[in-house]
N, C-alpha and C positions, 0 to 999 in steps of 0.2 A: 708536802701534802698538808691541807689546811684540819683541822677537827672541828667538827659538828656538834653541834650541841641536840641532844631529842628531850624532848618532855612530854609527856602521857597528856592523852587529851580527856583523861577523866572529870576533872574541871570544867572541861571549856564548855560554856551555853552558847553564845555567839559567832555568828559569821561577819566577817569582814564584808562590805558591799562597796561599789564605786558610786559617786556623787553621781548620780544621774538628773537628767532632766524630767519633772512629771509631763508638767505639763506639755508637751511638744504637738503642736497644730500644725496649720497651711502656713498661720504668721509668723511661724519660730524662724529664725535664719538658715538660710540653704548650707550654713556650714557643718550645721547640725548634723547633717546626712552624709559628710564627705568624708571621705576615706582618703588622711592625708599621708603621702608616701614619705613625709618628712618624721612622720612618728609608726605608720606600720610598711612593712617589706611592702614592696609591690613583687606581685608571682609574677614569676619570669620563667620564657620557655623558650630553647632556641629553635630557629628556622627549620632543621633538621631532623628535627623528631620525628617518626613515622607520624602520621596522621590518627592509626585506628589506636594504638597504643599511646597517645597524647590523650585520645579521648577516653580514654581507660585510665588515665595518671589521674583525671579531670573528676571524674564521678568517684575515685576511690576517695581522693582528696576534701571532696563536697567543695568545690572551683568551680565556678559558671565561668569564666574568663580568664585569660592567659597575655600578659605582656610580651611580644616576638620582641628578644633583641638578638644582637649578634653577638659574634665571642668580644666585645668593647663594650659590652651594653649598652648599642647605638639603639635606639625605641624603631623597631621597624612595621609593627602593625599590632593588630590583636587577634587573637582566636577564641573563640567563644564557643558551649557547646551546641548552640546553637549553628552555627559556622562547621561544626564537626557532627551532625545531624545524619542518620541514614539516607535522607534526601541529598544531601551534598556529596556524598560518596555515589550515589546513582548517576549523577549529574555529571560528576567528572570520570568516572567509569565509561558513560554513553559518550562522553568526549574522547576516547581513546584510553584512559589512564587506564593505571593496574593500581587495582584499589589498595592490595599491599603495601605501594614503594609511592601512594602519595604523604606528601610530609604536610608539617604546619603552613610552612609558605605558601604552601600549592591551596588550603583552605581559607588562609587568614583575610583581614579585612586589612589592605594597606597603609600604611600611615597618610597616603594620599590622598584616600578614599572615604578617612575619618573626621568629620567635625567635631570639634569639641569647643568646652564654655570656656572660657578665662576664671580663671583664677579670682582676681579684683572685681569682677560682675558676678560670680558666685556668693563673694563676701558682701556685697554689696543687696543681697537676693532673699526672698527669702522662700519657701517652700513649696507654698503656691505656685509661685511666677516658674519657678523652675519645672514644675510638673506642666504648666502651661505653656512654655516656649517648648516642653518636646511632648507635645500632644501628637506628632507626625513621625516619633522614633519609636522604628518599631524593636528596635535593641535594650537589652537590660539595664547597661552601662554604660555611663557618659563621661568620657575624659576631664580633666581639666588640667590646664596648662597654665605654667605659672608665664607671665610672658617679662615680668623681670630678670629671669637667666633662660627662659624659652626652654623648658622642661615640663616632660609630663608630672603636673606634683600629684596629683591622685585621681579618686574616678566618685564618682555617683552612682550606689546601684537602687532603683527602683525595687527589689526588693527590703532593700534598709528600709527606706521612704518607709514602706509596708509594716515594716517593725517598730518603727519608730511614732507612727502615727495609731500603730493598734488597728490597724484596719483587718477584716475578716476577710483576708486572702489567703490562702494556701500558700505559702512562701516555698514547699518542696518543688514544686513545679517555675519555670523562669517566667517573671510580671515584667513586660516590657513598660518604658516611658507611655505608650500610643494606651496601651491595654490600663492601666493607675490612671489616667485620667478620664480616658470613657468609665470607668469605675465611680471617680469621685464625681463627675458629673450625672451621672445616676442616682447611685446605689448612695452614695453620701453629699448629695447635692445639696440637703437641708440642714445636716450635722451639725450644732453649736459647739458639739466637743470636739472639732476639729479646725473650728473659727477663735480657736487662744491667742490672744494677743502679745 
């Protein structure tokens, strides 16, 4: 067993802080925003889970989104809480289910089903363009796929965007791609503090 050393924090005035960026705009890099699974976990859930009790793991968690893999960690879809919504449990209730024994699969969004950016056109992107090519998604979060080993490397949530630009959105509630940009073409259409270059 290792020994720890403690020291009294009577002394200490200062907090540690991480380099952050101030000034972050429309014109910062879209990498700004990205959540790369090469430096944090991606959440993983497998196919199997009951559905009402995923969405319980989800909200205790503070997790808007869940990566389905299998027991290989093959990437098989996402589920989101939105995806696991009272409406969606009606919908497939009225389809015959028994809302009990539906699972994640039976809710998720399939890996078939989902488009995502590249990687190298992310990097190449910067904040704007990106809230602009998904003015028509109406979902939180946007994959990106690294296509030099063809892996999900991480995601994009429109709530980051939110954080990172200081926008006065309510971040407790989920801000789709579609909903941040009718926003910024609005509500922040004239913004110079959001035109940094």
């Amino acid at each position: 067993m290792k020994t720890l050393t403690y020291t009294t924090t009577k002394d200490i005035n200062d907090l540690s802080w991480p380099n952050i960026e101030e000034n972050v705009g429309l014109y910062t890099s879209a990498l700004r925003v990205f959540t790369d699974f090469k430096t944090v976990s991606p959440r993983l859930i497998e196919p199997t889970v009951r559905a009402d009790v995923l969405a319980d793991i989800m909200k205790k968690e503070h997790v808007r989104m869940k990566l389905v893999v299998d027991s290989q960690n093959h990437f098989l879809g996402v589920v989101s809480l939105e995806d696991l919504s009272d409406e969606a449990f009606v919908k497939h209730v009225a389809e015959g289910y028994v809302r009990s024994e539906l699972l994640a699969i039976d809710l998720m969004r399939s890996k078939e089903d989902i488009l995502a950016v590249s990687y190298k056109s992310l990097s190449n992107s910067d904040i704007e363009s990106l809230i602009v090519s998904q003015k028509h998604n109406t979902y939180q979060h946007l994959l990106v796929v690294d296509e030099s080993d063809m892996s999900i490397r991480g995601l994009v949530s429109a709530n980051d965007i939110v954080r990172q630009l200081k926008l006065n959105i309510d971040v407790a509630t989920s801000t789709s791609f579609a909903k941040l940009n009718d926003i910024l073409e609005h509500e922040y259409a004239n913004s110079k503090r959001l035109r940094v270059a």
